[in-house]
Backbone of each chain as ProteinMPNN parsed JSONL, in Angstrom:
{"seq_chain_A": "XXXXXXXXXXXXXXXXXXXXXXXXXXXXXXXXXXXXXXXXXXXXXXXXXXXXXXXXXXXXXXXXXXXXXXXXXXXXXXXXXXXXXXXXXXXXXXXXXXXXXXXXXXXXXXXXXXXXXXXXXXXXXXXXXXXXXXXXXXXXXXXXXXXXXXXXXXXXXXXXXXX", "coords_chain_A": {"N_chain_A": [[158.056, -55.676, -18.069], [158.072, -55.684, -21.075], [159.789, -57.3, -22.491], [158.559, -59.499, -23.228], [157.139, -59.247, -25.385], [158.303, -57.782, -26.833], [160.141, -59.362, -28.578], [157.869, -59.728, -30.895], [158.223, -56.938, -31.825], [160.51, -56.61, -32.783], [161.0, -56.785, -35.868], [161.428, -55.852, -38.997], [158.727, -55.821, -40.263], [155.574, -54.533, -38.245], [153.539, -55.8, -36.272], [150.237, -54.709, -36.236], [148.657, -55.251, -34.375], [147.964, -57.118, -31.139], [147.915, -59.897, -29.731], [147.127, -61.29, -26.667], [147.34, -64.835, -25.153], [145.876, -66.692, -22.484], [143.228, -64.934, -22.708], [142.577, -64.03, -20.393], [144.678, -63.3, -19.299], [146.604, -61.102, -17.742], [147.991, -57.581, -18.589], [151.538, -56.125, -18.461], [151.69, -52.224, -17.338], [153.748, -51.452, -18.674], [154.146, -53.029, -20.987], [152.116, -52.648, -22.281], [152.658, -49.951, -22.975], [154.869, -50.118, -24.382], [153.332, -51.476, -26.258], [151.655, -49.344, -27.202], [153.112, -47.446, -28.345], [153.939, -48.256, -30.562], [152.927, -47.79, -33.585], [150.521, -49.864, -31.938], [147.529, -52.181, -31.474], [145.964, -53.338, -28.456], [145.245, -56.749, -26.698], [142.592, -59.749, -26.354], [141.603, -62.228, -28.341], [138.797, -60.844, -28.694], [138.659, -58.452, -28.44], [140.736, -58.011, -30.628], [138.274, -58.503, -32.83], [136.582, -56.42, -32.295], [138.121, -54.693, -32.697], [138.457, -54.653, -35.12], [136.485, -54.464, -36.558], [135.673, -51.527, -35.999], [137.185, -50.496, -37.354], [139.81, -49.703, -37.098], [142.583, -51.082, -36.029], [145.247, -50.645, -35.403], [144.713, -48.48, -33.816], [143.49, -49.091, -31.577], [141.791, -49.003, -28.902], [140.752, -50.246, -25.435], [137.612, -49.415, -24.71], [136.348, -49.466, -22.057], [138.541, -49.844, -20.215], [139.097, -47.237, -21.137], [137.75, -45.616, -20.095], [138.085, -45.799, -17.129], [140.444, -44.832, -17.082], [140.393, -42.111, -17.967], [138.922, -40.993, -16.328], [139.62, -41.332, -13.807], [141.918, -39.843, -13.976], [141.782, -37.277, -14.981], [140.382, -36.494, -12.37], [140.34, -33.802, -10.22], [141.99, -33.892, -8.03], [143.847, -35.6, -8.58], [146.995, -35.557, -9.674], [149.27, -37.495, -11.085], [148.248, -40.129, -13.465], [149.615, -43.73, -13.409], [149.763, -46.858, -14.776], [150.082, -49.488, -13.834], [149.209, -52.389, -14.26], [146.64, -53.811, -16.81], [144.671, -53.188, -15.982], [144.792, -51.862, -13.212], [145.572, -49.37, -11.501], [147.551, -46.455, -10.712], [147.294, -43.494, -8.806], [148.619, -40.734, -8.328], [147.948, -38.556, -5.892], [147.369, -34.736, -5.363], [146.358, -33.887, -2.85], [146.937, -35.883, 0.111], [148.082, -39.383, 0.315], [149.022, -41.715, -2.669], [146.811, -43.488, -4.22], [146.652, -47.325, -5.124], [144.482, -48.581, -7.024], [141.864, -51.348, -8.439], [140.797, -52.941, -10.828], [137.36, -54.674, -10.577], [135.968, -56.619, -12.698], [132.927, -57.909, -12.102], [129.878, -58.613, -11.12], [127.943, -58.554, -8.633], [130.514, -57.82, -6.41], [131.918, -59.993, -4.623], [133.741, -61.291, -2.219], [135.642, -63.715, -2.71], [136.429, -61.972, -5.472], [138.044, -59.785, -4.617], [139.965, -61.225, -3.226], [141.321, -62.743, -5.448], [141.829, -60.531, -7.099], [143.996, -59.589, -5.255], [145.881, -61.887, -4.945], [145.978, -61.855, -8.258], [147.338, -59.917, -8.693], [148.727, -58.417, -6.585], [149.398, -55.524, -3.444], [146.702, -53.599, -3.016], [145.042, -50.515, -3.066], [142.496, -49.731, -3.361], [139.442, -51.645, -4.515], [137.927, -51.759, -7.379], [134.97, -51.812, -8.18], [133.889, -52.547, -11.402], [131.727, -52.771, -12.857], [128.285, -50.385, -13.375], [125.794, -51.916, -12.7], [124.875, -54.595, -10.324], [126.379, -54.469, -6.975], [128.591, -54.028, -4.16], [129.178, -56.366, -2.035], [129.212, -57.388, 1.21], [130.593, -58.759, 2.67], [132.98, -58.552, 0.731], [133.886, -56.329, 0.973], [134.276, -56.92, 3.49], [136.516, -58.664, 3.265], [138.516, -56.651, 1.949], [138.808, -55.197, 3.698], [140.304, -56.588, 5.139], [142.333, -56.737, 4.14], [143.78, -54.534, 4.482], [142.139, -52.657, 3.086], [140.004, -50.829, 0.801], [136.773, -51.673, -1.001], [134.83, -51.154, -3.294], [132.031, -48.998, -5.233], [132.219, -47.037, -8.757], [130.967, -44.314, -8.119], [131.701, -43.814, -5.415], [134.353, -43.901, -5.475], [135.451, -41.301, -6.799], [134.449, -39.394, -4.634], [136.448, -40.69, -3.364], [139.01, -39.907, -4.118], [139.056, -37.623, -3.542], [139.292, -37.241, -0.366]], "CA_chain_A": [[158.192, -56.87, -18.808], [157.994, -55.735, -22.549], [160.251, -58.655, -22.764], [157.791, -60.65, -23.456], [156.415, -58.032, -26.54], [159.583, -57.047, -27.776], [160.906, -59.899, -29.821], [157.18, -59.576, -32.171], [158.059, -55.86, -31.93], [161.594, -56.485, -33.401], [160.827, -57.135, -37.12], [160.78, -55.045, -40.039], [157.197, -55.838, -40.244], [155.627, -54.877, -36.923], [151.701, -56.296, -36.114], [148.998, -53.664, -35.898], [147.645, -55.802, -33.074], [149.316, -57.876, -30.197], [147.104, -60.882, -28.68], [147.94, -62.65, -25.672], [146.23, -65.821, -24.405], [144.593, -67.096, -22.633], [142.482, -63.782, -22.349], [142.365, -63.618, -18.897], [146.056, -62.703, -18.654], [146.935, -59.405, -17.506], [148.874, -57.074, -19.499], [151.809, -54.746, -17.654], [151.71, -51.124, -17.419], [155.268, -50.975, -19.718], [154.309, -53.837, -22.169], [150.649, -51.546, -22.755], [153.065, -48.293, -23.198], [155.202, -50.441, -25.919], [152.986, -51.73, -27.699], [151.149, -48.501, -28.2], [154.009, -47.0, -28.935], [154.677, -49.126, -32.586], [151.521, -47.974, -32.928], [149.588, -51.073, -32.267], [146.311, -52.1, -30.413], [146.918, -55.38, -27.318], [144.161, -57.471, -25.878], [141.994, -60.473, -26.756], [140.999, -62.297, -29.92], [137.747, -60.341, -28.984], [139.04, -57.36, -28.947], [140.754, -58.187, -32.276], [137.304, -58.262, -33.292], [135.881, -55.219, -31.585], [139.012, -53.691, -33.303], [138.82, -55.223, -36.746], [134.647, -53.696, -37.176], [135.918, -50.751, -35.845], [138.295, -50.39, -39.261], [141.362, -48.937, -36.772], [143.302, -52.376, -35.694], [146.227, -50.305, -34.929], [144.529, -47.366, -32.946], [142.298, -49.528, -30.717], [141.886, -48.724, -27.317], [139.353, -50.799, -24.985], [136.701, -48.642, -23.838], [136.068, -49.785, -20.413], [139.635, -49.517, -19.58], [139.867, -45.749, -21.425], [136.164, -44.592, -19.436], [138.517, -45.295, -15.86], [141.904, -44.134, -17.285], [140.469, -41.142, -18.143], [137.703, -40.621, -15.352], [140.32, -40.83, -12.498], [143.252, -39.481, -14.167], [141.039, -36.356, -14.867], [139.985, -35.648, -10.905], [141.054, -32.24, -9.768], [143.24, -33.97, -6.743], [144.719, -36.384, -9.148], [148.435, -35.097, -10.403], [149.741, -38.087, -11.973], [148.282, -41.989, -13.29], [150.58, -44.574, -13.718], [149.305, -47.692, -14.987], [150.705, -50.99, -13.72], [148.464, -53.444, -15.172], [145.798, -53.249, -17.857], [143.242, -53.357, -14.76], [145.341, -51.822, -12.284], [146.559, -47.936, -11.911], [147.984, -46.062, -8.982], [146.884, -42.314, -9.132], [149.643, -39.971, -7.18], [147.263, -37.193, -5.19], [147.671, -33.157, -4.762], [146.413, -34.007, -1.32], [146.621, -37.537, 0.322], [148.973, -40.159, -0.212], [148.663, -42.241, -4.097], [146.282, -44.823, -4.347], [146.839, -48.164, -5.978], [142.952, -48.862, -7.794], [142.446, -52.352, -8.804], [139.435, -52.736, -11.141], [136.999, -55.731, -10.45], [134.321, -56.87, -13.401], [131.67, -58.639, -11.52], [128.49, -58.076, -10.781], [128.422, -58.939, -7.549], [131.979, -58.254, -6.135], [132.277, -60.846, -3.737], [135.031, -61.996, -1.538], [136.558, -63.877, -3.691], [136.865, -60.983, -6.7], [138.641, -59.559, -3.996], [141.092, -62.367, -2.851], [141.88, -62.999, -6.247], [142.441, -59.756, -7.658], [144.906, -59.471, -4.544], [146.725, -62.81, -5.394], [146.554, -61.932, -9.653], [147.995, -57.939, -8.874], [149.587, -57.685, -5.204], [148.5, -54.949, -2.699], [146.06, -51.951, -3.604], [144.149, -49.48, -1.827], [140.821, -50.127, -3.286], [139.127, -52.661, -5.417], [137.175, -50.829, -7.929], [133.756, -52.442, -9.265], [133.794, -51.571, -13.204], [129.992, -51.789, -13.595], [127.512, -49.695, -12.398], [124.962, -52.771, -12.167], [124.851, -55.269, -8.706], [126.87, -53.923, -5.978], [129.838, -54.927, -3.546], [128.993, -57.686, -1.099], [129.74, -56.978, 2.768], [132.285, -59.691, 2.315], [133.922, -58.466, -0.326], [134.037, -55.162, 1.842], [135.197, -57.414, 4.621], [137.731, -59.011, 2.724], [139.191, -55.963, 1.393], [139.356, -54.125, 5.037], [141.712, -57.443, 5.857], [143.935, -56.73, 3.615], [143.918, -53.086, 4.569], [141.906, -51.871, 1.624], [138.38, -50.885, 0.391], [135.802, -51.878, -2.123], [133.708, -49.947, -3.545], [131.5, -48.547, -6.673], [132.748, -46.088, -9.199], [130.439, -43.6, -7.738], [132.288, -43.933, -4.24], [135.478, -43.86, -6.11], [135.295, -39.602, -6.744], [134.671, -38.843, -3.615], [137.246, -41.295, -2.387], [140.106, -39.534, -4.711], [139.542, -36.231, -3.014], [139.601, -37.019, 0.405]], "C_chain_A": [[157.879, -56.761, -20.273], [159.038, -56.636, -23.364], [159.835, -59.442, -23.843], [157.048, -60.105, -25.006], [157.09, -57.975, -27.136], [159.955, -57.845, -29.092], [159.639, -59.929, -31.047], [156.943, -57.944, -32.057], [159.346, -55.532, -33.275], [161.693, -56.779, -34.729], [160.856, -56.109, -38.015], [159.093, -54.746, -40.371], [156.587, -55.738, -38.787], [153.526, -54.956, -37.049], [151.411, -54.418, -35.867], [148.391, -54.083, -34.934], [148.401, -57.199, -32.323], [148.029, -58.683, -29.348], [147.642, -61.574, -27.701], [146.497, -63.586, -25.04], [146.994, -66.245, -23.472], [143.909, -65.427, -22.41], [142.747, -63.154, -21.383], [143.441, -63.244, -18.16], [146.589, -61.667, -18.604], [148.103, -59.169, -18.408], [149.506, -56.065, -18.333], [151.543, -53.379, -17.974], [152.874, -50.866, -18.737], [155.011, -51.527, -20.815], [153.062, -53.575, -22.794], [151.602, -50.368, -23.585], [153.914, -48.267, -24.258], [154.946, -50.886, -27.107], [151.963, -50.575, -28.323], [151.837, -47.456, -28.754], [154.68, -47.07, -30.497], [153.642, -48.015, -33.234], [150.783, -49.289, -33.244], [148.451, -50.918, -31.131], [146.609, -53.552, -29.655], [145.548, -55.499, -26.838], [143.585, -59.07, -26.257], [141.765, -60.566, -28.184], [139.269, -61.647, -29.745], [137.708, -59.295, -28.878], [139.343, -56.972, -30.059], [139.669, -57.799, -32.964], [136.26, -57.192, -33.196], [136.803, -54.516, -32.66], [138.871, -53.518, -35.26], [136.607, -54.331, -37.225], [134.638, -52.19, -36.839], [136.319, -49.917, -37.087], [139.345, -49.167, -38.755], [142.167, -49.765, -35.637], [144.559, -51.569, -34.763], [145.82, -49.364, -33.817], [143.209, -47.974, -31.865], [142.71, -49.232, -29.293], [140.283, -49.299, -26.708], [138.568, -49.896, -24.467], [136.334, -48.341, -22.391], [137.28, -49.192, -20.112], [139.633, -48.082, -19.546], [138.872, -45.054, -20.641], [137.272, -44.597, -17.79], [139.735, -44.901, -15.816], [141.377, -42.483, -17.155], [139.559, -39.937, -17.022], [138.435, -40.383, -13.562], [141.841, -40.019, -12.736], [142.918, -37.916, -14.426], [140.495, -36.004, -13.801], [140.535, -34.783, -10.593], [142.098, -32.852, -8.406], [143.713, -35.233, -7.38], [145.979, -35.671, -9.731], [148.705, -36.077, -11.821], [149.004, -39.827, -12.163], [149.327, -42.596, -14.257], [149.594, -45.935, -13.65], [150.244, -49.516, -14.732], [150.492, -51.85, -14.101], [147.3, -53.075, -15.947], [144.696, -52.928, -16.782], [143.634, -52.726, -13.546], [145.827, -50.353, -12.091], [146.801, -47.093, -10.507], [148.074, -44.117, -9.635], [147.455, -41.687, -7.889], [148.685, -38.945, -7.157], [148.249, -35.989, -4.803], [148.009, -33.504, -3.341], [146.239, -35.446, -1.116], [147.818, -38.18, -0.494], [148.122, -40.886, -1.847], [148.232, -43.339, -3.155], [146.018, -46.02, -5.398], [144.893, -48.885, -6.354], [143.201, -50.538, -8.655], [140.887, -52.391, -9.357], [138.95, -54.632, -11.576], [136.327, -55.626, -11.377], [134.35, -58.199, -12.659], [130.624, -58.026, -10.977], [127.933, -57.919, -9.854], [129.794, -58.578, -6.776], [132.197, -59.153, -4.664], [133.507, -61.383, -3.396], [135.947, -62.527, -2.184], [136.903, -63.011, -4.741], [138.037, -60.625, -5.82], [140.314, -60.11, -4.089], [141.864, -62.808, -4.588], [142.47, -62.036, -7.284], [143.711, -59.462, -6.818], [146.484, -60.603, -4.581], [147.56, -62.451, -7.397], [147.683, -60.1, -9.391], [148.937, -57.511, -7.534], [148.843, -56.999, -4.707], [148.301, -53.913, -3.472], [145.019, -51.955, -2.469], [142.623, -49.638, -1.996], [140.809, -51.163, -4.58], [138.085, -52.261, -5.669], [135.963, -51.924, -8.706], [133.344, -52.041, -10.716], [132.447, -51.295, -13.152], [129.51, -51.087, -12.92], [126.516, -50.288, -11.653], [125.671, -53.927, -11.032], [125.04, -54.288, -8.037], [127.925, -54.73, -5.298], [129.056, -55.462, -2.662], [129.92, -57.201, 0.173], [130.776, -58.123, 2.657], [133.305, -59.275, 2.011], [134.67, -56.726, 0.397], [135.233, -55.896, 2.73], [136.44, -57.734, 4.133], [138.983, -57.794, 2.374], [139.628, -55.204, 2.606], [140.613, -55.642, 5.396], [142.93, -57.328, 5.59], [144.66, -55.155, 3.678], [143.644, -51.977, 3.322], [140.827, -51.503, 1.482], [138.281, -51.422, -1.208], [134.528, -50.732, -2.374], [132.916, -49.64, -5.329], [132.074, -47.086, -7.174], [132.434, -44.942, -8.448], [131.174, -42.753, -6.266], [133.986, -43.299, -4.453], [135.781, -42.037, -6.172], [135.312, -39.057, -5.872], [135.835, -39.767, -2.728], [138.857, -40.498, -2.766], [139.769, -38.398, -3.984], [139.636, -35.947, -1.542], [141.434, -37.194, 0.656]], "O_chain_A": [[157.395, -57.774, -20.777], [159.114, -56.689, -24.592], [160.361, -59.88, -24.866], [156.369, -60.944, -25.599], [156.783, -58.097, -28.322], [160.069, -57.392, -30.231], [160.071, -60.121, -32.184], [155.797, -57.505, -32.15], [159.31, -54.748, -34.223], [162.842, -57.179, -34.914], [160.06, -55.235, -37.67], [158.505, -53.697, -40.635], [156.904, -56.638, -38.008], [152.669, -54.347, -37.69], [152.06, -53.432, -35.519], [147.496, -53.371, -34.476], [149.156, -58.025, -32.834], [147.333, -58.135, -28.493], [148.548, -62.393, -27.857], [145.353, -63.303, -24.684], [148.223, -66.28, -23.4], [144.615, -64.819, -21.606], [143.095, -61.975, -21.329], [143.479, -62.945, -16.966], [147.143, -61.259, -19.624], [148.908, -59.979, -18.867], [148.837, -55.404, -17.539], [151.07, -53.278, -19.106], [152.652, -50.061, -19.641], [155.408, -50.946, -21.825], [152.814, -54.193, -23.83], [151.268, -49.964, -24.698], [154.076, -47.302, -25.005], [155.484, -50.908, -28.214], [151.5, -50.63, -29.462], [151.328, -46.643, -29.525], [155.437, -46.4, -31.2], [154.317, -46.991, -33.128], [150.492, -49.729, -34.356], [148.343, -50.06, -30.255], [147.233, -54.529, -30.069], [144.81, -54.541, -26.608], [144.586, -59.737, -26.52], [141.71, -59.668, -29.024], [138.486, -61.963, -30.641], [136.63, -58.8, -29.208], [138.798, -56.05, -30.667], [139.801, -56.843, -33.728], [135.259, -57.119, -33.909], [136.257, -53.781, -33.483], [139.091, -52.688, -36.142], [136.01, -53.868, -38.197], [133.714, -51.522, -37.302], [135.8, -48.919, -37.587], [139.693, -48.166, -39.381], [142.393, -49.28, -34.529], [144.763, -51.867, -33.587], [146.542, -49.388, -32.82], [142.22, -47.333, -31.511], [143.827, -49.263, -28.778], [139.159, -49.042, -27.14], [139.059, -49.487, -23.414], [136.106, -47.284, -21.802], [137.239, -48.022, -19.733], [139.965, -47.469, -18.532], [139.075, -43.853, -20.463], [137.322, -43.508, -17.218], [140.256, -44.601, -14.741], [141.903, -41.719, -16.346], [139.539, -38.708, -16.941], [138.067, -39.711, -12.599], [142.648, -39.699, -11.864], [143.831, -37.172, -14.068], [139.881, -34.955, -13.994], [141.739, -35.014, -10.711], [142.924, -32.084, -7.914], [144.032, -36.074, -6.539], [145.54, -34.956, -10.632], [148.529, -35.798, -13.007], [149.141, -40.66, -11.267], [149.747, -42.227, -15.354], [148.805, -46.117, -12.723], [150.793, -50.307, -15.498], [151.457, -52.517, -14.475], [146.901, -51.927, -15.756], [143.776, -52.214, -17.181], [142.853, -52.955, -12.623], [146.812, -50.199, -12.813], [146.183, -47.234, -9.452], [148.72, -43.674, -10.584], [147.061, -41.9, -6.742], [148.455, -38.358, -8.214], [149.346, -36.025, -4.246], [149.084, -33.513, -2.741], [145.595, -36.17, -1.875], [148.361, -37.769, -1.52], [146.946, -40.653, -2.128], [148.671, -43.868, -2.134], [145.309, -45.826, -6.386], [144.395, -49.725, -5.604], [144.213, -50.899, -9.255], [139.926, -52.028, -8.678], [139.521, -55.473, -12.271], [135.752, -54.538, -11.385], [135.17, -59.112, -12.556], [130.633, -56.932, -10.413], [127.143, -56.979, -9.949], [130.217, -59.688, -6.451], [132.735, -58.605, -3.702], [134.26, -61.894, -4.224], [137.043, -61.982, -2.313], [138.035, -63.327, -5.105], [139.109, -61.111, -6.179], [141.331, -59.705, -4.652], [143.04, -63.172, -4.619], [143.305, -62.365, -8.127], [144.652, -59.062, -7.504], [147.657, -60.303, -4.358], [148.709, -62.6, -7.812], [148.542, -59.554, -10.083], [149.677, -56.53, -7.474], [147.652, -57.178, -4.96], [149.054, -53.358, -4.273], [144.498, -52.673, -1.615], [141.76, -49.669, -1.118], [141.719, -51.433, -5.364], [137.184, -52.192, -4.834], [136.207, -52.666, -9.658], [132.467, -51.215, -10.968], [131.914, -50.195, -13.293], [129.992, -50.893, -11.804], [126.137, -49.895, -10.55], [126.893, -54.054, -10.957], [124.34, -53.279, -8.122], [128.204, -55.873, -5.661], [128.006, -54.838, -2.513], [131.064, -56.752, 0.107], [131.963, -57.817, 2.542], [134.381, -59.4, 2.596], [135.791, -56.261, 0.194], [136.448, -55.699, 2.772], [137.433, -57.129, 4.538], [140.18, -58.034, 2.528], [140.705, -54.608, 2.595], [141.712, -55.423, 5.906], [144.012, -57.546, 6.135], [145.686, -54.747, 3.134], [144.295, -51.061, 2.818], [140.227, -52.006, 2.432], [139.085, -51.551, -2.132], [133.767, -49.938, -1.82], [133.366, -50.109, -6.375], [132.349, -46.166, -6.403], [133.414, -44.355, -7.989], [131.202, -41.539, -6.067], [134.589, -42.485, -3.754], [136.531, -41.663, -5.27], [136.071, -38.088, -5.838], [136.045, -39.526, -1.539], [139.752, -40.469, -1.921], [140.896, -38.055, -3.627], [139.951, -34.815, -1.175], [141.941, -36.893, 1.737]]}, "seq_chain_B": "XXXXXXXXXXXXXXXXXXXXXXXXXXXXXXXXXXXXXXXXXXXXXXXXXXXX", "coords_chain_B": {"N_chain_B": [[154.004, -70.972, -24.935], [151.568, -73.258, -26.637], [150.097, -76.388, -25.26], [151.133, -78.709, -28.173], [151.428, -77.011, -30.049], [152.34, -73.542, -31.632], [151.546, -70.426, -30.151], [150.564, -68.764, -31.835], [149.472, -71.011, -33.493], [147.573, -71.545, -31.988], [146.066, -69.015, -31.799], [145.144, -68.833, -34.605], [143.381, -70.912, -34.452], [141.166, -70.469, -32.876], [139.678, -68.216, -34.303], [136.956, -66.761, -34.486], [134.101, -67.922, -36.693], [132.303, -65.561, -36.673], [133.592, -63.367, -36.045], [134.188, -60.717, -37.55], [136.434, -60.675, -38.758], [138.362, -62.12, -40.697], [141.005, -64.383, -40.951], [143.656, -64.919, -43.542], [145.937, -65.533, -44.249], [149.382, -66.033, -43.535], [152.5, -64.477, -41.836], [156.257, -64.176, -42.745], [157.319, -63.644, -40.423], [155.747, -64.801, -38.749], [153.234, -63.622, -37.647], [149.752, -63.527, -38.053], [147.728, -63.044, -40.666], [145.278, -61.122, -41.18], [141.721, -60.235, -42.353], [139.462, -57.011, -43.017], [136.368, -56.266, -42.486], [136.277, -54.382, -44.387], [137.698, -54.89, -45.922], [140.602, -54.445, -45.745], [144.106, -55.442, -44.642], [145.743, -56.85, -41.886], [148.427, -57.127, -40.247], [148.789, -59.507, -37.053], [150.03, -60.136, -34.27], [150.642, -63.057, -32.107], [150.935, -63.828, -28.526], [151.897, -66.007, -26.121], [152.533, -65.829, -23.814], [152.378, -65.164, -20.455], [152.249, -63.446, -17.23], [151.824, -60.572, -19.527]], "CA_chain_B": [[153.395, -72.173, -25.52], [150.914, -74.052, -26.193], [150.316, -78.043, -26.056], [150.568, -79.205, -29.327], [151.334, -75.804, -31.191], [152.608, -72.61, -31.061], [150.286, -68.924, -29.801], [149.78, -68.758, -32.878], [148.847, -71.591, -34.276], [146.099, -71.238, -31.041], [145.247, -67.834, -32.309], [144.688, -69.203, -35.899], [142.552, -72.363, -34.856], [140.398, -70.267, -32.208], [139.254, -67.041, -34.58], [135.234, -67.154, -34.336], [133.816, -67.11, -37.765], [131.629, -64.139, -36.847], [134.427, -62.649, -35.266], [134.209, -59.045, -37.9], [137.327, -60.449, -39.745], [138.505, -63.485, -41.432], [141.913, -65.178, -41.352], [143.928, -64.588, -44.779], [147.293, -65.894, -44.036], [150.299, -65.706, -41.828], [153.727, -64.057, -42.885], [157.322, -64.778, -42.733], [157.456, -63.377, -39.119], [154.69, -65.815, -37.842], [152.084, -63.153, -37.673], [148.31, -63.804, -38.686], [147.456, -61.755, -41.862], [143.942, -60.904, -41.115], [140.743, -59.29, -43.724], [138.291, -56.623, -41.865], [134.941, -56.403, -43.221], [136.294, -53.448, -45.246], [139.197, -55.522, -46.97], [141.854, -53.896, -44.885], [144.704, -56.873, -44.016], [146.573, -56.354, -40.988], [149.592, -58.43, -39.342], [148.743, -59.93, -35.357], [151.094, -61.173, -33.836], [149.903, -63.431, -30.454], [151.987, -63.588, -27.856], [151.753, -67.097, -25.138], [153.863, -65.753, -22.251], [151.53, -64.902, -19.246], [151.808, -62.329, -17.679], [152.545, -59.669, -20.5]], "C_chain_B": [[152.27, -72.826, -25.225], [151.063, -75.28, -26.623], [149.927, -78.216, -27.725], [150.791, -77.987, -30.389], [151.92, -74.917, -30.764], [151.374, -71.299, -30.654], [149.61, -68.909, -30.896], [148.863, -69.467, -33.644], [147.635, -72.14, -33.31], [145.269, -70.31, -31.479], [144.324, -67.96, -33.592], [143.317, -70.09, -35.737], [141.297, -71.713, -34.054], [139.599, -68.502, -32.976], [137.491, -67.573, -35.227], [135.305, -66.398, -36.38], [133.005, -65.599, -38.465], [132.643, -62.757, -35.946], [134.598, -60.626, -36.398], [135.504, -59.191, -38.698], [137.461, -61.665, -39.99], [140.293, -63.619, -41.111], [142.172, -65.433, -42.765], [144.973, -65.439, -45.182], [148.172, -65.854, -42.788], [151.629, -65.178, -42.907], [155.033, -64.768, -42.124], [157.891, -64.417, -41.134], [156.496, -64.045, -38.012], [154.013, -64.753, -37.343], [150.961, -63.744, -38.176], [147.977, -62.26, -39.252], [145.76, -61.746, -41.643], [143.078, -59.86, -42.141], [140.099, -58.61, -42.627], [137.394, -56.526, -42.899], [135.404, -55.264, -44.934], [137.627, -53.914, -46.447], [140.667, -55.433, -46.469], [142.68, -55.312, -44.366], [145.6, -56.056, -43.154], [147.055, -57.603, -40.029], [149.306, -58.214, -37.982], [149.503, -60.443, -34.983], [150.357, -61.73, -31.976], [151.043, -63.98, -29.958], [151.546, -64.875, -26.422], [152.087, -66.573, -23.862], [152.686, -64.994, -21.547], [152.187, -64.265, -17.866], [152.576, -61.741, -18.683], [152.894, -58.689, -19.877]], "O_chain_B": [[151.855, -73.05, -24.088], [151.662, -75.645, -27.635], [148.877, -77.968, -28.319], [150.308, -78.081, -31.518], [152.254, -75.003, -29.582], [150.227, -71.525, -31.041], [148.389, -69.005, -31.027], [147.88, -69.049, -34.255], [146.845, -72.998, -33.704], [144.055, -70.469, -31.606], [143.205, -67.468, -33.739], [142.389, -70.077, -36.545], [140.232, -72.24, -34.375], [139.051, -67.723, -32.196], [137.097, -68.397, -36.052], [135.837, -65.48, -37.004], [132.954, -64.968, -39.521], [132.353, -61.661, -35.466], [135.048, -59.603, -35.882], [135.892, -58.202, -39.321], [136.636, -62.429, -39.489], [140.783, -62.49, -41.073], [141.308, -66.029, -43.407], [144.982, -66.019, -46.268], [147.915, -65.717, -41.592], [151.782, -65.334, -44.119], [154.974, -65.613, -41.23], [158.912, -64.984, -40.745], [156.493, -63.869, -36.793], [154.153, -64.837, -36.123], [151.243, -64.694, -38.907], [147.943, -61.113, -38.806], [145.154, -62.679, -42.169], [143.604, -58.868, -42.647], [140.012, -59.127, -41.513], [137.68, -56.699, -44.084], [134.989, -55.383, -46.087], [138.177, -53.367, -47.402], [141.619, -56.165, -46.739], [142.053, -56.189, -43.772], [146.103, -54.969, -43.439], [146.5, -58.515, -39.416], [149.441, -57.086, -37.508], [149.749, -61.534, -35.497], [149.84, -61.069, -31.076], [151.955, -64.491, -30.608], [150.711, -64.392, -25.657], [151.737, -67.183, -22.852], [152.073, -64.171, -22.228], [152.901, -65.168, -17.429], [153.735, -62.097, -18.895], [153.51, -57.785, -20.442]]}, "name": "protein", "num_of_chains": 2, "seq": "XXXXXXXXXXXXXXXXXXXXXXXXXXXXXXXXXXXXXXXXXXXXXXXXXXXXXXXXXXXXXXXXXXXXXXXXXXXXXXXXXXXXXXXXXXXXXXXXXXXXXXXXXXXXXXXXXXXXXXXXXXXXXXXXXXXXXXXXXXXXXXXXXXXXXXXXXXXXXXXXXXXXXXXXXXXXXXXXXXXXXXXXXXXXXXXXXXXXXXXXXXXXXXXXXXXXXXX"}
C-alpha cells in the first residue's frame, strides 16, 4: 500500500519525514521500504521529535523497531526477514518452517494485547513482548495457543528461532 | 482526513512546544517546514490514510 505515501512522494520537493496519524496506525512493510527509499524517516509526531534532536530527520530509524529487525534477522537459522508491518516481520528459517513475529509493547501482555494484535495484523506464529520488564500473562499465553500461536519474551524468542 | 481540516493542518495544530523543533512554515506542496534545535528546516509531509 505505498499508495497511500506515494502521492507526498511525487513532488519535486520530497519531505525528509512522513507522519501518519493517529500514531497508533500501523505502517506496511512496502510503504516503510518507500519511504526509506526517498531517503526519508516515517512514524509519529514523536518520533519527528526524537528525529529532529537527533539532527538526521531524513536518516531516522526507530530504535526499538531496529534492536528486533536486527536481533532476529541476525540468528544463525534465520535466512531471510521480510517486514510486513512496522511491528510485524516474518523471518524465513534454514531449518523449520518461517515464522510470522508480531511485536506486543505492554508490560503485562495480556489477553487482550494478544486478541488485538491478531484483529490489527492477521495470523502470526508468536506474539513477541518488546520489553524486557513485566512478563506474559497465562492468558495471554492461553489466548495465543487458541489461535494456534505463542507468546512469549524476547529471551524465549532465540531459542524459539532455532528450533 | 480529518474533521474540520486536513493531516496536516492536525499535524500543524498538535506539534508539542517542547517537541526539539518548532514549526516555521508549510510549502507549496502542503508540507510542514520545520526548525531543529540546530536551525536545520526540513519538509514533513503527514499523511491521514490509516493503515499506511
Amino acid at each position: 500500500m505505498p499508495k497511500d505515501v506515494a502521492p507526498v512522494l511525487g513532488h519535486a520537493t520530497e519531505p525528509e519525514f512522513v507522519v501518519n496519524i493517529p500514531s497508533s496506525a500501523s505502517w506496511s512493510g512496502p510503504a516503510i521500504a518507500t519511504v526509506h527509499a526517498v531517503p526519508a524517516g516515517f512514524g509519529s509526531l514523536g518520533d519527528l521529535g526524537r528525529a529532529a534532536r537527533q539532527g538526521d530527520v531524513a536518516g531516522y530509524r526507530n530504535k526499538e523497531f531496529g534492536f528486533f529487525e536486527r536481533a532476529i534477522g541476525q540468528h544463525s537459522n534465520v535466512r531471510q526477514l521480510t517486514r510486513l508491518y512496522d511491528t510485524v516481520f516474518v523471518a524465513d528459517r534454514y531449518s523449520g518452517r518461517a515464522l510470522t513475529i508480531a511485536l506486543v509493547d505492554a508490560y503485562n501482555m495480556s489477553a487482550e494485547d494478544v486478541r488485538t494484535a491478531r484483529s490489527k495484523y492477521g495470523t502470526f506464529d508468536i506474539a513477541l513482548k518488546m520489553s524486557n520488564y513485566g512478563g506474559v500473562t497465562s492468558a495471554a499465553s492461553q489466548a495465543a495457543e487458541s489461535m494456534g500461536a505463542e507468546a512469549m519474551m524476547f529471551r524465549h524468542l532465540m531459542r524459539r528461532l532455532a528450533q | 482526513m480529518m474533521a474540520g481540516g486536513s493531516a496536516t493542518d492536525w499535524g500543524a495544530s498538535h506539534i508539542d512546544c517542547n517537541a526539539g523543533f518548532k514549526l516555521v512554515g508549510r510549502t507549496a506542496e502542503d508540507f510542514l517546514l520545520i526548525e531543529d534545535r540546530q536551525g536545520r528546516t526540513c519538509p514533513v509531509a503527514v499523511v491521514g490514510a490509516k493503515p499506511v
